[in-house]
N, C-alpha and C positions, 0 to 999 in steps of 0.2 A: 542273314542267311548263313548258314554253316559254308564253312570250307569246302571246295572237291578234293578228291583225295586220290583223284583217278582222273589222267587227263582228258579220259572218254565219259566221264561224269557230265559234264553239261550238256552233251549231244542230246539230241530226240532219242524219247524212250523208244518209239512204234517205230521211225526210220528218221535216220541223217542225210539229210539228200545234198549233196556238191557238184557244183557247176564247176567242178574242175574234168579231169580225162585223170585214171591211174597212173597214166604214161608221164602224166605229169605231173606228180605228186613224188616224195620221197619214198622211200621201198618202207613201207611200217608192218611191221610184224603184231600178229595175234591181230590184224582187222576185224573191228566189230562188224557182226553178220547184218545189223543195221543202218553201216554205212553203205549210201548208193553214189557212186561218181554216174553221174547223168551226163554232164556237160556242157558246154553254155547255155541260160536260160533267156532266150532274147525276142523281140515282139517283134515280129516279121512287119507290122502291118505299122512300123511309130511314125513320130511326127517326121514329114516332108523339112527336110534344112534342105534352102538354096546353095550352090556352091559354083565359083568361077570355073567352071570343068573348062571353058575354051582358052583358060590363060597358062593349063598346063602345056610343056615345053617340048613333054617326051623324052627327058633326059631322066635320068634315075630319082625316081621321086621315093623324099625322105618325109614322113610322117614324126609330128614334133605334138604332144599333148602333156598336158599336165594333170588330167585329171578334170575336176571342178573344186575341189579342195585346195589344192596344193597352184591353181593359175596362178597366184599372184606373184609367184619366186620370181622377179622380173630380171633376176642378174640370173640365173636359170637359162632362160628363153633368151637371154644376150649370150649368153657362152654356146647354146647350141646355136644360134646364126652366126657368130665368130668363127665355129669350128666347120660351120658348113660352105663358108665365106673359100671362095677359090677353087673349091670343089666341083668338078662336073658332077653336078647332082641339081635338081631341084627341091628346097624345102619348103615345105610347106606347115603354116604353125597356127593349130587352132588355142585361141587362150578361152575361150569360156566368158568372157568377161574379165578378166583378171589384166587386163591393159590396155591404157587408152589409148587415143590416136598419138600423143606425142611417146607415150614409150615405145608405139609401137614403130613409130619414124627414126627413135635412136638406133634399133635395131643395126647389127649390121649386114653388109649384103643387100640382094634381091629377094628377100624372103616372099611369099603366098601368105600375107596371114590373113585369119577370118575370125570372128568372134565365134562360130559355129561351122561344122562339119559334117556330112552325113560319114559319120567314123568307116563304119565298113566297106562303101563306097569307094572312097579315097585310099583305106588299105588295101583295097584289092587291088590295088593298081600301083603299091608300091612297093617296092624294094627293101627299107628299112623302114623299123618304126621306132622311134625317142619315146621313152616314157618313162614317168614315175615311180611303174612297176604296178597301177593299182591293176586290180586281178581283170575288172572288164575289157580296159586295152588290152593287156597281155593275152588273153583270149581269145580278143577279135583278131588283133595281129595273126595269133598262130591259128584260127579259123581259117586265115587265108594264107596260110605256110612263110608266111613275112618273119624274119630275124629280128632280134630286137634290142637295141644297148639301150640298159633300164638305169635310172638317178633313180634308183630308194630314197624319200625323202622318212616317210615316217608311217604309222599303226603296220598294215598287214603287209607293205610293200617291202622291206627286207627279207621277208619270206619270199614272195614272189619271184625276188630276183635272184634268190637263191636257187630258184627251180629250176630259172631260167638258167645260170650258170651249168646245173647238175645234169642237166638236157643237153646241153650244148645248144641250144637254142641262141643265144646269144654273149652280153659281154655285160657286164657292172662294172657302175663307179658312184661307189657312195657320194650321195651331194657335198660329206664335209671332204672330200677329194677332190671332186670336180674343177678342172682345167684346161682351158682350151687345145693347148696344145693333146694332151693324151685323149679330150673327148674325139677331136680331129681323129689320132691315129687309132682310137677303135674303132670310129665309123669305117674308117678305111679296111681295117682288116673283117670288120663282121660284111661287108659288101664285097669284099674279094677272097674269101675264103669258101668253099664251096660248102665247107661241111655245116656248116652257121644253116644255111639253106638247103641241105639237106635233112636236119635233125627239126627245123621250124617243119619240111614237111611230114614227117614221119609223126611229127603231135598233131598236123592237121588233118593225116587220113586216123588216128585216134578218136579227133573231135566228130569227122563225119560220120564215124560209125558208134556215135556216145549211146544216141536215142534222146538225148537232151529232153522236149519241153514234156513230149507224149511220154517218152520214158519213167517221167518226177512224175506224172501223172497217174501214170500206172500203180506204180509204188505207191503213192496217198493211198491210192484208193482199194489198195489188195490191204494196206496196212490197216483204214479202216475196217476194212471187211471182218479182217482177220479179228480184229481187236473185238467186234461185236459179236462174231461168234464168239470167242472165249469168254464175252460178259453175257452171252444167250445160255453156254453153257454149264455158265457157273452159279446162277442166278434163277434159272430157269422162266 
């Protein structure tokens, strides 16, 4: 394949559709007229995951995910139960699969961990959320105006956490930085800092008003339309 030559070269000819919010994207100038920010695209009706809801504590619940890629960093998920270790907080830590009973016993602390989570569930009802940075957490998070100190480990997540940063939405620390003690004192200041939770909700009334799945919808199919009239009228 040839080169692009233009960083908007690979996009969709007819439309680009992104499950992001503008509000939470970098300011880019000369936007193509065929890029759509919809906003998250998510299946209202997915699969049922069980979850211990009656072993939560009601103290400030902290949401810790890695993804489904990135589960396995198991000195990761020990530095966030280290840093959450003494903390009046409860954490709770979904791995996906990514550790088993004995890693998850060295653990330290009182941690919640589950091999699965109903994500959105659980974020709504917490205060902070740990993550990797990949775009679906960060999303759901700020769907539910939740703050978020992001470990970028690797592909699209350095980006994300940058947005995160550029929003004020939350805090970063690169994984090759990553240390208990400073992962500790960011939790502490994105949970006592008001503005962290006010800027998490100012993307989340963004997200409510995207138009998300019916929005991406629209678009397909105004772009098809569009597309066949111009080959109805070119062609005859």
């Amino acid at each position: 394949m040839p080169p692009y030559h233009h960083i908007y070269a690979s996009n969709a000819r007819l439309a680009h559709i992104s499950q992001q919010v503008a509000a939470f994207d970098f300011p880019i100038p000369d936007l193509p007229k065929h890029l759509h920010y919809v906003g998250p695209l998510r299946n209202a009706s997915g699969k049922s995951v069980s979850f211990p809801f009656d072993q939560l504590t009601g103290q400030p619940l902290i949401y810790a995910a890695l993804g489904s890629v990135q589960n396995t960093k198991r000195d990761v998920f020990r530095c966030i139960a280290a840093a959450c270790f003494g903390l009046d907080v409860q954490l709770v830590i979904t791995h996906g699969g990514g550790m088993d009973a004995a890693g998850v016993a060295e653990l330290p602390g009182n941690p919640l961990v589950v091999e699965y989570a109903p994500q959105l569930e659980v974020i709504s009802r917490a205060s902070l959320t740990i993550t990797h940075a990949g775009l679906n957490t960060v999303l759901d998070s700020l769907s539910h105006g939740v703050p978020l100190v992001a470990i970028p480990i690797t592909f699209e997540q350095p980006g994300n956490a940058a947005r995160i940063r550029q929003t004020g939405t939350g805090e970063v620390i690169p994984v090759s930085r990553l240390s208990e003690i400073q992962l500790r004192q960011t939790i502490e200041r994105v949970l006592t800092q008001e503005s962290y939770l006010h800027n998490a909700q100012k993307i989340k009334s963004a997200i409510a008003q995207s138009g998300k799945v019916k929005k991406a919808a629209t678009i397909i199919e105004q772009s098809l339309k569009s597309e066949s009239n111009q080959l109805s009228a070119a062609y005859g």
